[in-house]
Each structure stands twice: as structure tokens, then as C-alpha cells.
C-alpha positions, -999 to +999 in steps of 0.1 A: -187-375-391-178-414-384-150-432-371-137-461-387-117-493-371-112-531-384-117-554-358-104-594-360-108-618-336-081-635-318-096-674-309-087-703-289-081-735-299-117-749-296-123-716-322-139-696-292-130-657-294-105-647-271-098-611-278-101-585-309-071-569-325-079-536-336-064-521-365-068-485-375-087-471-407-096-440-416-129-452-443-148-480-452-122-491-473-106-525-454-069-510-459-044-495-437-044-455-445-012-433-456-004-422-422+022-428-396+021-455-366+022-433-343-007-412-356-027-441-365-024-452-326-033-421-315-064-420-338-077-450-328-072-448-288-089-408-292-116-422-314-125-459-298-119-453-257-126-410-258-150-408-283-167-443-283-175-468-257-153-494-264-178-523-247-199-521-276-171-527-297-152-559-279-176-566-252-162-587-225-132-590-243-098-575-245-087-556-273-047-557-288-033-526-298-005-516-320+026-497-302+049-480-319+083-474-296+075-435-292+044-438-284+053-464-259+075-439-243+052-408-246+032-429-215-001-431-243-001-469-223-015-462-195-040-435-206-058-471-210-081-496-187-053-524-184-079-549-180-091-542-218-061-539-238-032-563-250-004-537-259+013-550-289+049-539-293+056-534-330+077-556-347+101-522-358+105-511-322+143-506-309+148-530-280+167-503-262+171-496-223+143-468-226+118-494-238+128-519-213+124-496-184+091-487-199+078-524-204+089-533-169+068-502-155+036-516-174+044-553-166+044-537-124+014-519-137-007-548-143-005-542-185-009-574-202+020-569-229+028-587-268+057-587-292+041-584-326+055-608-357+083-616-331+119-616-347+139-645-323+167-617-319+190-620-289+183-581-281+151-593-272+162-618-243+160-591-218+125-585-224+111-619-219+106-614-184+082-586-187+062-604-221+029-623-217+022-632-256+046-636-284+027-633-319+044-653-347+040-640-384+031-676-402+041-659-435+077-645-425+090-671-396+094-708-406+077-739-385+111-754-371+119-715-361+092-711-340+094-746-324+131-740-316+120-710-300+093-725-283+114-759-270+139-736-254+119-708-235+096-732-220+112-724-183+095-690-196+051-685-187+048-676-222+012-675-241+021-684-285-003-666-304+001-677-345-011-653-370-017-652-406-034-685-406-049-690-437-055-730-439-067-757-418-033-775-425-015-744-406-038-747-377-033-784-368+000-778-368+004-749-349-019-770-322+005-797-322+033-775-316+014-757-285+003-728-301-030-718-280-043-685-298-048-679-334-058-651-358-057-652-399-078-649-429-083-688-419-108-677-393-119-642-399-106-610-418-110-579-402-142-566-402-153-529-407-172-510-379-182-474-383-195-452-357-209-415-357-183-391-338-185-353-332-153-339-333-147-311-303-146-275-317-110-267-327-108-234-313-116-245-280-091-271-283-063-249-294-071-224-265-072-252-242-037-262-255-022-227-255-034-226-217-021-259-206+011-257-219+016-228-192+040-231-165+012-226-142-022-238-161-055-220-156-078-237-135-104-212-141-100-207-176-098-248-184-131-254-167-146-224-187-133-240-221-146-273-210-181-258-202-181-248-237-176-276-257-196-312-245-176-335-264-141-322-252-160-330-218-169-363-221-138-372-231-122-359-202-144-379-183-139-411-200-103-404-196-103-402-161-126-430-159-100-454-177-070-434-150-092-451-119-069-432-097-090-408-077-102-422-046-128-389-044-156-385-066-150-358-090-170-328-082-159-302-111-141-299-145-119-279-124-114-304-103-112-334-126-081-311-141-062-303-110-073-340-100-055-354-134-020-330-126-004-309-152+014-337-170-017-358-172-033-329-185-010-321-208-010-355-225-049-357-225-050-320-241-022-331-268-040-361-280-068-345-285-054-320-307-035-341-325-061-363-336-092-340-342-067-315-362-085-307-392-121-323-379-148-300-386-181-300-369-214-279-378-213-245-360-253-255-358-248-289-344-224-272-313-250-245-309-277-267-306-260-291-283-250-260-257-285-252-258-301-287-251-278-292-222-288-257-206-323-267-210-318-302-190-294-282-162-324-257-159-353-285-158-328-304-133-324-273-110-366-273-114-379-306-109-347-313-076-332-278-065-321-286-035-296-313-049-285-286-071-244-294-076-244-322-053-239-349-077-208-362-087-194-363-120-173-396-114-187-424-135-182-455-109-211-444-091-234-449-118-244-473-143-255-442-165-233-413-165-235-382-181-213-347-194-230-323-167-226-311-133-257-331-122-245-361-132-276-369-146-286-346-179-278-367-205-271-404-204-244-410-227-230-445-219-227-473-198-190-471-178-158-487-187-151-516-164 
């Protein structure tokens, strides 16, 4: 199986890449798919930060992603490394005093935050504060529009980002209006990158569910569904890695879970399910997986016994790290920053 996302660079004025936006797709086909905001969000943070290493896709830069309001409040945000994402508040979202409250706990977070195709409306005054990047829509908001806006917020440290550039007329004048980033067809469409993915078994994802969703969750019986299934635990592991919360190295699944708390849990266990719901993966592919990383915890127990369960699983320790209790079976990817 593959994953699919369309990547487009955001640039500088002296055309230097400053960022990617990253826009969802669920094919090589260059089109946004029949699905829902919030499900094409989920897909993509599951599929490019769980699944993926996200370095190889935007390097040293950061990545803008697309927020739909309840997604925003769901607390999806912060299951990300805030120094690698932009979050982009969609243009549709209700400026109400629930999304307020959240944008002001990810501004005191240390989230870098965007409106997207930004609308001039009053009920977004309040937010101001909180915003680092206001994205203008060349196609839908007028020149002497935007430097109206512009003229009278300037007592605000606002960045001006102009998409949908599409001539070298547009740019110059977005320049002269002080207009620093820039994205559009002008530049760059989005390009197509697709990866290989193995899905996690769905049976073990849907007893992991069943179990989390407990008043009191099963420590026990969530490190003995992660043990069976390698992909569901590497992407706990990244998803701890991008928390960078735990001042102890993590020792055990069971630990990384009661580490993570139930809500935490929760969320990670939910995301996964919804976005590998219908995935299938090759009974012989799983099998075959299990088997090789029995063989490299028996040869590690061989060639080092008496470091047997010593090492940690936590990723910062390492520039390699790995889905096993050794730390050390198989090298899967360099860390997130």
C-alpha cells in the first residue's frame, strides 16, 4: 500500500523555499479526494508524522497544515512537533469563543498559527493577537483590500503570505505592498509524493480501541496488543516522540501508555482507527514481520545478554531508533527534531 500527499512550496521574496504546504490526496491523481476536512486532516497527520518520517518529506523546513474547527478542538494540534508545522485555520472555521480559547492555548504552546484565504471579518479581530501568518487568496480578495488591511494592522507583528500567484505581474506587486511569502501556480504546483505504508492489522486496532475506551484501560492487555502488531508500535513511538514530554526514557509499551495518560491514549488509539479503517494488509506480510523481529530479539539476547531489556525505547537517545525492546533490532528512521 502507498500513501499519497501534494506538497508546494511556500518561498521568500528572493524565491528561496520557506516552508511546504501539504495538501491531502488519496492517489496519484493531483486532486483533492471526495472526503471530509476533517478526515482528510486526520489522514494526512496518521499517514506523513505516524507512518512516515516527515524529514524526508520537508527537510529542514516546516510544513502548513489544513485545520478544520473540530479538529482544532479535538486537541489533533498538539499531537504535532510545533517546530515543524504551520497550523492553518480554514477559511470556513467559526470564530467562536471555543476556537479562541483553543488558539490562545497553542499560541502559549509555542504553535506557529495561520488564517487561511483570510476574510477581513470583524469576528476575527479578537484573534489577531494569537496569529503569526495571514494567507491572502489572490483570486477571491482584491489588491486595495488587502492593502487596507495591511495599512491598518501594522501596530500588529504580522507575517502576509499571498497565494494563488500565477504571474510575475502579481508578484511585484504583492512585493511592493510588503507581502514577504508567496505560493501559486506562479512558482510551483503541488507536487505528488508517494510512499509505501503498511497499515496496522485491524483487529488489533479495534481490540486496542474496545480496551482503551474502558473506564480503567488495560495496561497489560495494551502492551500485549502492541507486541503483536509492529506498525501500531512504531507509531506509538513516533507519537510520543513528537509529545517530547517525558523527562524518563521510555522503558515499555506499558509504560509509554500509562506514560501518554488515558486521554492521550485515547486520542492516539482513535486516530488510528479512524484512518486505517478499511486498510488491508497481507496476513503473510504481518506474519513474516513478527517472525523477523523475534529472530533479531533472539540474536540480540545472543550476541549482548547481559544488556538484555536495558535499553530504552525513547528515540532522543539515538540517532537510529527502532520498534523493539532493545532499542536496537530494526533501524527504522532517523528522529523527529
Amino acid at each position: 500500500m502507498y500513501s499519497y500527499v501534494a506538497r508546494q512550496p511556500i518561498l521568500d521574496r528572493e524565491l528561496n523555499t520557506q516552508a511546504y504546504e501539504l495538501l491531502f490526496r488519496d492517489s496519484l491523481d493531483n486532486v483533492f479526494p471526495s472526503v471530509s476536512a476533517q478526515q482528510a486532516t486526520s489522514r494526512l497527520v496518521a499517514e506523513q508524522f505516524l507512518q512516515q518520517n516527515i524529514d524526508h518529506l520537508i527537510g529542514d523546513h516546516p510544513c502548513y497544515i489544513n485545520f478544520p474547527h473540530s479538529l482544532l478542538l479535538d486537541g489533533l494540534a498538539e499531537c504535532l512537533p510545533r517546530d515543524k508545522v504551520v497550523i492553518e485555520i480554514l477559511e470556513d472555521a467559526e470564530p467562536d469563543d471555543a476556537l479562541l480559547e483553543k488558539v490562545i492555548q497553542l499560541y502559549g504552546l509555542g504553535y506557529r498559527l495561520a488564517l487561511d484565504d483570510f476574510t477581513m471579518v470583524s469576528d476575527w479581530d479578537r484573534f489577531l493577537p494569537y496569529i503569526h501568518i495571514i494567507k491572502f487568496d489572490l483570486r477571491s480578495t482584491p489588491q486595495p483590500c488587502i492593502e487596507h488591511f495591511m495599512a491598518n494592522h501594522r501596530h500588529l507583528p504580522l507575517t502576509y503570505l499571498a497565494e494563488k500567484v500565477e504571474d510575475q505581474a502579481e508578484f511585484e506587486r504583492m512585493k511592493q505592498l510588503g507581502v514577504t511569502l508567496f505560493q501559486g501556480f506562479f512558482f510551483s504546483r503541488p507536487q505528488m509524493v508517494q510512499q509505501p505504508t503498511i497499515p496496522p492489522a485491524q483487529l488489533v486496532v479495534m481490540q486496542l480501541l474496545e480496551v482503551v475506551n474502558q473506564t480503567e484501560p488495560d495496561l497489560d492487555k495494551i502492551e500485549q496488543l502492541l507486541n503483536q502488531d509492529l506498525t501500531l508500535s512504531l507509531k506509538l513511538l513516533r507519537y510520543i516522540n513528537h509529545l517530547k514530554r517525558f523527562p524518563q526514557p521510555i522503558a515499555s509499551f506499558r509504560q509509554a501508555a500509562s506514560s501518554l495518560g488515558h486521554a492521550q491514549l485515547k486520542r492516539f488509539v482513535a486516530l488510528i482507527a479512524a484512518t486505517s479503517a478499511g486498510s488491508e494488509k497481507s496476513a503473510e506480510l504481518h506474519q513474516m514481520s513478527l517472525i523477523r523481529a523475534r529472530f533479531c530479539e533472539l540474536l540480540a539476547q545472543t550476541l549482548r545478554p547481559q544488556s538484555r531489556h536495558s535499553k530504552p525505547l525513547s528515540p532522543a537517545s539515538s540517532p537510529c531508533w527502532t520498534c523493539s525492546w532493545e532499542n536496537r533490532w530494526i533501524s527504522c528512521s532517523a528522529p523527529f527534531p
